[in-house]
Structures are given as structure tokens and as C-alpha cells.
mmCIF file of the N, C-alpha and C atoms, coordinates in Angstrom:
data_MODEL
# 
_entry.id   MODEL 
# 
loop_
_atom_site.group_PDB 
_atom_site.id 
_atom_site.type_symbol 
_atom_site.label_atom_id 
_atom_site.label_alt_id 
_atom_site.label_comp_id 
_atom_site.label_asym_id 
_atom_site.label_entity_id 
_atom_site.label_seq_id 
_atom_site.pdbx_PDB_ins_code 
_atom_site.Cartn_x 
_atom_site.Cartn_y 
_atom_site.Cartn_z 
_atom_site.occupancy 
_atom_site.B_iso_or_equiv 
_atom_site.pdbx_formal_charge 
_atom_site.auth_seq_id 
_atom_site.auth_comp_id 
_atom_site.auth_asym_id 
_atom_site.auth_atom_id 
_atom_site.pdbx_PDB_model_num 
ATOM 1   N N  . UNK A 1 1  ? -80.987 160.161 161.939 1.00 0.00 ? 1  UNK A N  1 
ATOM 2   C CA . UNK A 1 1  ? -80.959 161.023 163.104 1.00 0.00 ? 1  UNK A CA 1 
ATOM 3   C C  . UNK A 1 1  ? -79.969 162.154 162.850 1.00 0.00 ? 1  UNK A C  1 
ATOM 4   N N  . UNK A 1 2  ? -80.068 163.259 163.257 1.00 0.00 ? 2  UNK A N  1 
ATOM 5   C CA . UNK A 1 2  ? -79.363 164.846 163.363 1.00 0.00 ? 2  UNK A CA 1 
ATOM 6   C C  . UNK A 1 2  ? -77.970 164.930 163.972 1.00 0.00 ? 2  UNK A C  1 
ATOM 7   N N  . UNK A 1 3  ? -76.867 164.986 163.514 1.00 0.00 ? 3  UNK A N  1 
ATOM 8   C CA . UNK A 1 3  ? -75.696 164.877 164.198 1.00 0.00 ? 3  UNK A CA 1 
ATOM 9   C C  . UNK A 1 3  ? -75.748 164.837 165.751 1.00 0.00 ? 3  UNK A C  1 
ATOM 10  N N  . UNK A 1 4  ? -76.237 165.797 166.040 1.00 0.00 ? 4  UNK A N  1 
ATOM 11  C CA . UNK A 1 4  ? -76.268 165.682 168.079 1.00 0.00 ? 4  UNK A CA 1 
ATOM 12  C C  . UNK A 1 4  ? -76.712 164.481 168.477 1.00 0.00 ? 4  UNK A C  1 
ATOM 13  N N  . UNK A 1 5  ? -77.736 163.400 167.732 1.00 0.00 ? 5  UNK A N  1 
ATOM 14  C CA . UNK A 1 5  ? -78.867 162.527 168.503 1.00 0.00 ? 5  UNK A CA 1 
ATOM 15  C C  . UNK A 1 5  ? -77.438 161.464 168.229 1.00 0.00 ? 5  UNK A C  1 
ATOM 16  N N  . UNK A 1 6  ? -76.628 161.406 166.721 1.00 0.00 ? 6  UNK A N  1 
ATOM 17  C CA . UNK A 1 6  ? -75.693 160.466 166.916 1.00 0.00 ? 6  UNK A CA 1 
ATOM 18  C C  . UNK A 1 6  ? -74.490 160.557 167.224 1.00 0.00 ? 6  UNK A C  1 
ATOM 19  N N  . UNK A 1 7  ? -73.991 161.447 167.240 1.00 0.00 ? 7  UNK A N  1 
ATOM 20  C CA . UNK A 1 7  ? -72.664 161.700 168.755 1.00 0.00 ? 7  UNK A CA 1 
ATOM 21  C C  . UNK A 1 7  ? -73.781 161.108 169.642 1.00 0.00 ? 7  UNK A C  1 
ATOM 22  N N  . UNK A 1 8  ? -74.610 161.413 170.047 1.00 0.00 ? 8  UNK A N  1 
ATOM 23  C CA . UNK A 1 8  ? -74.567 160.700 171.666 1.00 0.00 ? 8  UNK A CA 1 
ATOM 24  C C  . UNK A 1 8  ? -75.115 159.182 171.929 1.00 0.00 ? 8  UNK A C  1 
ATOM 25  N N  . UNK A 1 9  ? -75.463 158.923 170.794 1.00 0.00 ? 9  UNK A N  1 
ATOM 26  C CA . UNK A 1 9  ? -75.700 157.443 170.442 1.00 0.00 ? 9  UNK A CA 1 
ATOM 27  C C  . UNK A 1 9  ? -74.638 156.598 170.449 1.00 0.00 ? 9  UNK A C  1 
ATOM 28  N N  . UNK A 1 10 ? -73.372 157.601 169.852 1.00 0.00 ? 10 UNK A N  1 
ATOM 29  C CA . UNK A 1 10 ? -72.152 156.731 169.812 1.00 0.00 ? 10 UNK A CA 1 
ATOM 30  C C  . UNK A 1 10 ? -71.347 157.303 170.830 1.00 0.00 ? 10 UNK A C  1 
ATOM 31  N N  . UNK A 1 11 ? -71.465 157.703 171.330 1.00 0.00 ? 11 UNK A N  1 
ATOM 32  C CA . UNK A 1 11 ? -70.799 158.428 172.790 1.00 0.00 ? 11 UNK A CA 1 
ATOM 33  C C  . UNK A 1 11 ? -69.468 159.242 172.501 1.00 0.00 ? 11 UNK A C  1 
ATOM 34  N N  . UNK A 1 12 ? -69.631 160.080 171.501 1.00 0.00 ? 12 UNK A N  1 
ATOM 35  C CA . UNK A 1 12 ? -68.694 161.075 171.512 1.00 0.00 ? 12 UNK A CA 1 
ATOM 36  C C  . UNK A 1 12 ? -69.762 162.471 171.397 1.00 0.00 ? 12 UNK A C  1 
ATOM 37  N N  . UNK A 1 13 ? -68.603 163.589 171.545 1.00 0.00 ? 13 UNK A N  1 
ATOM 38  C CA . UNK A 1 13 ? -69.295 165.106 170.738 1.00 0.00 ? 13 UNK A CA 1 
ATOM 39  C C  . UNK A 1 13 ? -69.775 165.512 169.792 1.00 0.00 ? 13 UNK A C  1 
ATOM 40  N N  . UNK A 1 14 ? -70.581 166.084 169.544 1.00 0.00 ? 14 UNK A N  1 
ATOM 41  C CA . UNK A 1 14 ? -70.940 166.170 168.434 1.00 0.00 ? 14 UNK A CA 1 
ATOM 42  C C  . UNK A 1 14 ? -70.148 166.930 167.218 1.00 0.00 ? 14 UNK A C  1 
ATOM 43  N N  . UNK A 1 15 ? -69.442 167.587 167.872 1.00 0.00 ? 15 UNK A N  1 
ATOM 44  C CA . UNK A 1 15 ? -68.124 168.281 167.207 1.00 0.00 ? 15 UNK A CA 1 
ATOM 45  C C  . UNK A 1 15 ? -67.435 167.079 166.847 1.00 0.00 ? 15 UNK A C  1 
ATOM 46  N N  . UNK A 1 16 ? -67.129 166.073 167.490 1.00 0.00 ? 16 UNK A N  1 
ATOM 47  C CA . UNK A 1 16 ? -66.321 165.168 167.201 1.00 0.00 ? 16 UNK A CA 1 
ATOM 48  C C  . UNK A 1 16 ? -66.538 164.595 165.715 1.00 0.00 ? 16 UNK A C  1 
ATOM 49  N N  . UNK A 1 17 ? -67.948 164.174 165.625 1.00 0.00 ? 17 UNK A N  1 
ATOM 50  C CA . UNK A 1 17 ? -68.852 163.629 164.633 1.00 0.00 ? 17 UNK A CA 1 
ATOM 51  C C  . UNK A 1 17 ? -68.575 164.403 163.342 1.00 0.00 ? 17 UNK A C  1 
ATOM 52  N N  . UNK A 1 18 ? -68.744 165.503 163.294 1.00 0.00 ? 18 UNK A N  1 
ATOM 53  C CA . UNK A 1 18 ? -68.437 166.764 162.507 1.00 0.00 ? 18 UNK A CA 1 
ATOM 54  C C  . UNK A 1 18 ? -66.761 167.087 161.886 1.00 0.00 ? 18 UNK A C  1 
ATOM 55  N N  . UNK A 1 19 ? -65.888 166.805 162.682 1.00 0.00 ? 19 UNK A N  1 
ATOM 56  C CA . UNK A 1 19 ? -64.797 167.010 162.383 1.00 0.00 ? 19 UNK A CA 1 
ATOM 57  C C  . UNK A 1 19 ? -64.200 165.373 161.683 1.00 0.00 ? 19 UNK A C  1 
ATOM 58  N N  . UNK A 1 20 ? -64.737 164.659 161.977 1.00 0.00 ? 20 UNK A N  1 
ATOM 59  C CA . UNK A 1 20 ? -64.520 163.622 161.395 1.00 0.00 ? 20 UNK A CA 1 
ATOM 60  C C  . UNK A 1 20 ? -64.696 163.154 160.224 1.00 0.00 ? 20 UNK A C  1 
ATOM 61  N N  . UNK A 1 21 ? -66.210 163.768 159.439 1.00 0.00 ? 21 UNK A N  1 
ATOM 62  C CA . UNK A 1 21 ? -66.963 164.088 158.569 1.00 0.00 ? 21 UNK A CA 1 
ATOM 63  C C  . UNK A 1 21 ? -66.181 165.189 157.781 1.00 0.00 ? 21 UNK A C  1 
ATOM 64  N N  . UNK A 1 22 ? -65.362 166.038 158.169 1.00 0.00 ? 22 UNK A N  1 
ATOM 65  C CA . UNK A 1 22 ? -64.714 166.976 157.030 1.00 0.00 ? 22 UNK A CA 1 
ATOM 66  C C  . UNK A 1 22 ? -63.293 166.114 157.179 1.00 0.00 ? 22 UNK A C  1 
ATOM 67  N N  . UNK A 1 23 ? -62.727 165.556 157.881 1.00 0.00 ? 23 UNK A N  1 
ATOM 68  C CA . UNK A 1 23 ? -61.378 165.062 157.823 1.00 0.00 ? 23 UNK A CA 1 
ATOM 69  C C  . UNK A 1 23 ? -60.974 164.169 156.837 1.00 0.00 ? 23 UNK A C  1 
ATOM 70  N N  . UNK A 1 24 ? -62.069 162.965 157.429 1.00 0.00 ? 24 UNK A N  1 
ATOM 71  C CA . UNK A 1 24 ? -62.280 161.627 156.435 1.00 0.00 ? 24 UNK A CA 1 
ATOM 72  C C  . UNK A 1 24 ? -61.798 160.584 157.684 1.00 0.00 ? 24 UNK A C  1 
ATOM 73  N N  . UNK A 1 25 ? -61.222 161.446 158.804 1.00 0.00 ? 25 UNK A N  1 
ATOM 74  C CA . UNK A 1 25 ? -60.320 160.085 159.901 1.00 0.00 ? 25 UNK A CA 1 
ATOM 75  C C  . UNK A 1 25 ? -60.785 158.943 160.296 1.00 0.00 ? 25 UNK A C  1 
ATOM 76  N N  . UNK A 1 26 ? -62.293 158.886 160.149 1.00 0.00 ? 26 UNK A N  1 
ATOM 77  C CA . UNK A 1 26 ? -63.376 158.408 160.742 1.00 0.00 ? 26 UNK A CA 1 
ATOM 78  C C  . UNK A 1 26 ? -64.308 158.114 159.865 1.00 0.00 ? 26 UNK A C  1 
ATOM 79  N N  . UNK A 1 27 ? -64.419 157.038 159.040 1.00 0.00 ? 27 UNK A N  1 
ATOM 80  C CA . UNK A 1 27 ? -65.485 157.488 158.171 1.00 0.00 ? 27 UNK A CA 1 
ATOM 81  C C  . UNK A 1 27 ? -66.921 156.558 158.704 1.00 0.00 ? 27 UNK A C  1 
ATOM 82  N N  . UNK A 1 28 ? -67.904 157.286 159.027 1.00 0.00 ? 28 UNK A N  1 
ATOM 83  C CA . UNK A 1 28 ? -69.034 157.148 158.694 1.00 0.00 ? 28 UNK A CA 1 
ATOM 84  C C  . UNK A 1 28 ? -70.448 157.802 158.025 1.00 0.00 ? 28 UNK A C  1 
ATOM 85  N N  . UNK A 1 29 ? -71.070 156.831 157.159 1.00 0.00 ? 29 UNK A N  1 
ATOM 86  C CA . UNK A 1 29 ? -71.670 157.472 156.036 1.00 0.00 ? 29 UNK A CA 1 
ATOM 87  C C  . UNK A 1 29 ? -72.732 158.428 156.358 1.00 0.00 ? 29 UNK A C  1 
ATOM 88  N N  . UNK A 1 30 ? -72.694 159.587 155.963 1.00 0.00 ? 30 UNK A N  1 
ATOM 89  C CA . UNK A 1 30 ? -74.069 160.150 156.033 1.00 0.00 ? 30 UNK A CA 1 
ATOM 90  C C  . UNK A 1 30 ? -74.537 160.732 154.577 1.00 0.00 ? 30 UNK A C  1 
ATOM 91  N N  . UNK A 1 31 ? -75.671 161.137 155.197 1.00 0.00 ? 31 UNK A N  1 
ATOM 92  C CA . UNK A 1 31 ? -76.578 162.166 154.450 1.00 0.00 ? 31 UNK A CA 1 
ATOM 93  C C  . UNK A 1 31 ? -76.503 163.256 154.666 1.00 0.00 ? 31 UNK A C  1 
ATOM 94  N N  . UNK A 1 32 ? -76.460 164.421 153.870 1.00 0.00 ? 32 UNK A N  1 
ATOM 95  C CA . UNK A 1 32 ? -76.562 165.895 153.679 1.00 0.00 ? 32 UNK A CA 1 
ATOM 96  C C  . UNK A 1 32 ? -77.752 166.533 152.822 1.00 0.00 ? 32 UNK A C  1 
ATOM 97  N N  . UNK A 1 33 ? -78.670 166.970 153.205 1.00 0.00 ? 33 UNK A N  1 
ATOM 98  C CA . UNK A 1 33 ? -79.361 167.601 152.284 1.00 0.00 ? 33 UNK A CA 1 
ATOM 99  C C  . UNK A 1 33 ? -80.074 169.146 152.557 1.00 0.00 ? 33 UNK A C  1 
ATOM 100 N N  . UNK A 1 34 ? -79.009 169.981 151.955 1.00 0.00 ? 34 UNK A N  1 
ATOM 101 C CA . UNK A 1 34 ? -78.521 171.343 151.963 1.00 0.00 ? 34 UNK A CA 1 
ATOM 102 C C  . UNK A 1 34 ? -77.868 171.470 153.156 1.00 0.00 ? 34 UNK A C  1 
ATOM 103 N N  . UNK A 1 35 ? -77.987 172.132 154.470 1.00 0.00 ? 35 UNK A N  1 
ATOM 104 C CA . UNK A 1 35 ? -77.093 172.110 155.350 1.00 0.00 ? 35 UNK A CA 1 
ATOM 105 C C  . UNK A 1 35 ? -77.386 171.339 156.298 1.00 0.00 ? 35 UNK A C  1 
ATOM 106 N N  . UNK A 1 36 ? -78.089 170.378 156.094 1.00 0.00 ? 36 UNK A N  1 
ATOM 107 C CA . UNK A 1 36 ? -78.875 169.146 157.281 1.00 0.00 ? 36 UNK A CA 1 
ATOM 108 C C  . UNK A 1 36 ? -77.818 167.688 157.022 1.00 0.00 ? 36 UNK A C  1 
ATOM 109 N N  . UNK A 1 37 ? -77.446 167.382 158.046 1.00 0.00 ? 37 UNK A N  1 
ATOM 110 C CA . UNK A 1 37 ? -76.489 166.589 158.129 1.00 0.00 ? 37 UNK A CA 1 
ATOM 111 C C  . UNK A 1 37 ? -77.590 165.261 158.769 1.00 0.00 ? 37 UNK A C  1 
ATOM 112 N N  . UNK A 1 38 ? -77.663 164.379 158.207 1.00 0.00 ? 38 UNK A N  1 
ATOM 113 C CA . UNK A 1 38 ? -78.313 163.073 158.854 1.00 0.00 ? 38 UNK A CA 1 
ATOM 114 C C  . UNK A 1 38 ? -77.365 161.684 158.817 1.00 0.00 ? 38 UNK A C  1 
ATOM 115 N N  . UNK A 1 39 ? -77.637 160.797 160.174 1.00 0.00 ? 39 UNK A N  1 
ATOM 116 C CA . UNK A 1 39 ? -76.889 159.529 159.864 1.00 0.00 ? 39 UNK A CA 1 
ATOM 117 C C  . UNK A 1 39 ? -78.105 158.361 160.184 1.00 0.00 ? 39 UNK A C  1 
ATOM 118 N N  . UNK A 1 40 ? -78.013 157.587 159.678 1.00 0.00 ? 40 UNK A N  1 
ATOM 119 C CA . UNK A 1 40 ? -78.923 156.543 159.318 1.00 0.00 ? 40 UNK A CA 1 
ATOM 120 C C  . UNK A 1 40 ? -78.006 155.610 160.847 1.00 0.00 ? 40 UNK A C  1 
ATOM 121 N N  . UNK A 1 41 ? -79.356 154.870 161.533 1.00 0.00 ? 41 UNK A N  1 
ATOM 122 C CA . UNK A 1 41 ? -78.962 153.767 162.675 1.00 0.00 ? 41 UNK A CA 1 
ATOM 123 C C  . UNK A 1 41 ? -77.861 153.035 162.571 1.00 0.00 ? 41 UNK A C  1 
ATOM 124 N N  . UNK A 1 42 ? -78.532 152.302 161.386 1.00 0.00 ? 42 UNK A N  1 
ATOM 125 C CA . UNK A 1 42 ? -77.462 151.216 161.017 1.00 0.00 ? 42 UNK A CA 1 
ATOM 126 C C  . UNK A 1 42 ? -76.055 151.407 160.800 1.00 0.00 ? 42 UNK A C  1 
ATOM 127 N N  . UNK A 1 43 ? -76.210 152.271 160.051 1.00 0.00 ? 43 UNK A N  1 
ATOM 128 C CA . UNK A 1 43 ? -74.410 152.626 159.911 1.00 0.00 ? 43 UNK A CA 1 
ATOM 129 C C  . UNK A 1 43 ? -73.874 152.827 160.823 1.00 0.00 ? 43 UNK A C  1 
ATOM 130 N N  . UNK A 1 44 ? -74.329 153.964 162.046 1.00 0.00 ? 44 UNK A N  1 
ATOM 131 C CA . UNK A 1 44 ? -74.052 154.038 163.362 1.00 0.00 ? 44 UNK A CA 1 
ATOM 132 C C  . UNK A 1 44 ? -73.625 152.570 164.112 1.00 0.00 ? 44 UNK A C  1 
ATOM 133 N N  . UNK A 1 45 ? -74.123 151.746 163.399 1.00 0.00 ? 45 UNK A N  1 
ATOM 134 C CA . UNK A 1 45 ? -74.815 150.136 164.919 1.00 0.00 ? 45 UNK A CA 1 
ATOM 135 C C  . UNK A 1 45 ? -72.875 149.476 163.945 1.00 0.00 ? 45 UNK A C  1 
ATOM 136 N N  . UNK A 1 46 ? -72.917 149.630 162.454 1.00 0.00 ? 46 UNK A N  1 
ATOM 137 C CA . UNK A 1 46 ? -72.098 149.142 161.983 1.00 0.00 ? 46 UNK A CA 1 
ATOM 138 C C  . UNK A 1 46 ? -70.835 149.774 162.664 1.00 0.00 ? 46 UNK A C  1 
ATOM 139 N N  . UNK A 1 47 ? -70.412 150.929 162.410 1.00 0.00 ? 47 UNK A N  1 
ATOM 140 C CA . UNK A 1 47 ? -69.529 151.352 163.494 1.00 0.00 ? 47 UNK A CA 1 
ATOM 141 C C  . UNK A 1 47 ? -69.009 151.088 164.747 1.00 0.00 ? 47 UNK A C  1 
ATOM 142 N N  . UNK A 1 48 ? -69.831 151.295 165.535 1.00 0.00 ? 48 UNK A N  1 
ATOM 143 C CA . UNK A 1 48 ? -69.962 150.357 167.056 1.00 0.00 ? 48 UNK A CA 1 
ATOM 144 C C  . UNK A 1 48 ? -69.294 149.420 166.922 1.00 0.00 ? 48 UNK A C  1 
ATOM 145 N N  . UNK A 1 49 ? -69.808 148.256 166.087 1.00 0.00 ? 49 UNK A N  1 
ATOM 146 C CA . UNK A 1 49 ? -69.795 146.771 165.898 1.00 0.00 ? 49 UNK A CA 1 
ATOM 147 C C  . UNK A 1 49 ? -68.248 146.689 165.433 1.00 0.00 ? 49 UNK A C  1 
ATOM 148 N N  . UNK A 1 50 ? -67.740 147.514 164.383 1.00 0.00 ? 50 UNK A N  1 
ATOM 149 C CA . UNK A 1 50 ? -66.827 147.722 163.927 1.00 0.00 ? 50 UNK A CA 1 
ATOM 150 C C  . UNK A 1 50 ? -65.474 148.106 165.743 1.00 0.00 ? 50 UNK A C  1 
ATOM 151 N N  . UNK A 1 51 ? -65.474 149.165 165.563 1.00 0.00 ? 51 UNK A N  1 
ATOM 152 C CA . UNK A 1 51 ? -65.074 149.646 166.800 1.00 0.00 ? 51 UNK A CA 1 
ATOM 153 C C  . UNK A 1 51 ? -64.756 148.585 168.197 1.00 0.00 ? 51 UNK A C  1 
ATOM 154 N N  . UNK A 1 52 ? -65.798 148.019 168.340 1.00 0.00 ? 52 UNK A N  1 
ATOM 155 C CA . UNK A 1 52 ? -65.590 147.209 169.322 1.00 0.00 ? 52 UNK A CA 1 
ATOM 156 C C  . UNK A 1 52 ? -64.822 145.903 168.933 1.00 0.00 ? 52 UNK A C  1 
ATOM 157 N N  . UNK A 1 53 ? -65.036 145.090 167.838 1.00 0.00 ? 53 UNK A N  1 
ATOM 158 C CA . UNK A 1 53 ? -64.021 144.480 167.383 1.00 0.00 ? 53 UNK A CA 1 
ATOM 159 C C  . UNK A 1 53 ? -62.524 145.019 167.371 1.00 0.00 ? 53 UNK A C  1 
ATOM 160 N N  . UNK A 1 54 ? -61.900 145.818 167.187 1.00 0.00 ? 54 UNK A N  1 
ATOM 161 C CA . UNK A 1 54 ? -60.854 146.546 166.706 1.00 0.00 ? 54 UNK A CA 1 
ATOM 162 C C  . UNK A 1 54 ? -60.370 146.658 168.218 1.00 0.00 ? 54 UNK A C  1 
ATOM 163 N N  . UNK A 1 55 ? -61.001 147.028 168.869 1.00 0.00 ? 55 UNK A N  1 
ATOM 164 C CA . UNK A 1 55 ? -60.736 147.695 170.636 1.00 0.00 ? 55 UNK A CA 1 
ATOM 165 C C  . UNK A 1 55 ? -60.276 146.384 171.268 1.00 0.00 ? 55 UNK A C  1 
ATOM 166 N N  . UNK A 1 56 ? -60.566 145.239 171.012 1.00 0.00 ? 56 UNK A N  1 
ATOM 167 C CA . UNK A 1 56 ? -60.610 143.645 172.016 1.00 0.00 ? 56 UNK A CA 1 
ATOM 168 C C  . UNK A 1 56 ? -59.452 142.474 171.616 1.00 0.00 ? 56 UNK A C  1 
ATOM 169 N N  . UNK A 1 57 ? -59.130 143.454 170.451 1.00 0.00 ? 57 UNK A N  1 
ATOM 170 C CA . UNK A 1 57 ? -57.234 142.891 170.076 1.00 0.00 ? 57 UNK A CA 1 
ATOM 171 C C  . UNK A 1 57 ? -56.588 142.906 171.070 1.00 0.00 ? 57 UNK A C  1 
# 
């Protein structure tokens, strides 16, 4: 899916998604192919999964 569809999948901005992606603060994996930025579900669902563990400490 296109950066916008997953910021809002994962409930941030899509800027957010983006700045995270040049930082490294945040890493989740994508795809680039030429200036098309894609993230695959799963990694997204892994995140989450990730995230919410981490949050319930």
C-alpha cells in the first residue's frame, strides 16, 4: 500500500511515516521503486503487534 493508505492504517500522518523513513527512528520496512514508496501489510500488522506490546509495560 502507498504511504497515505499506511499512515492511516497505522494511525499516524503520513508525514510522520515519511520522516521516519529518512530518520531511521522508526524503522519499518518498505519498498521504493523510483519515487514510489510502498509498505507491504504485514510489516505494518508486525509493527502494531510490536508497538502494542512495548505500550502495556
Amino acid at each position: 500500500m502507498n504511504r497515505e493508505a499506511a499512515a492511516a492504517y497505522i494511525g499516524v500522518e503520513a508525514q510522520t511515516l515519511a520522516n521516519w523513513a529518512s530518520t531511521g527512528k522508526v524503522r519499518i520496512p518498505f519498498l521504493k521503486i523510483g519515487r514510489k514508496v510502498t509498505y507491504l501489510k504485514s510489516d505494518l500488522d508486525v509493527y502494531l503487534a510490536s508497538s502494542k506490546a512495548s505500550t502495556t509495560r
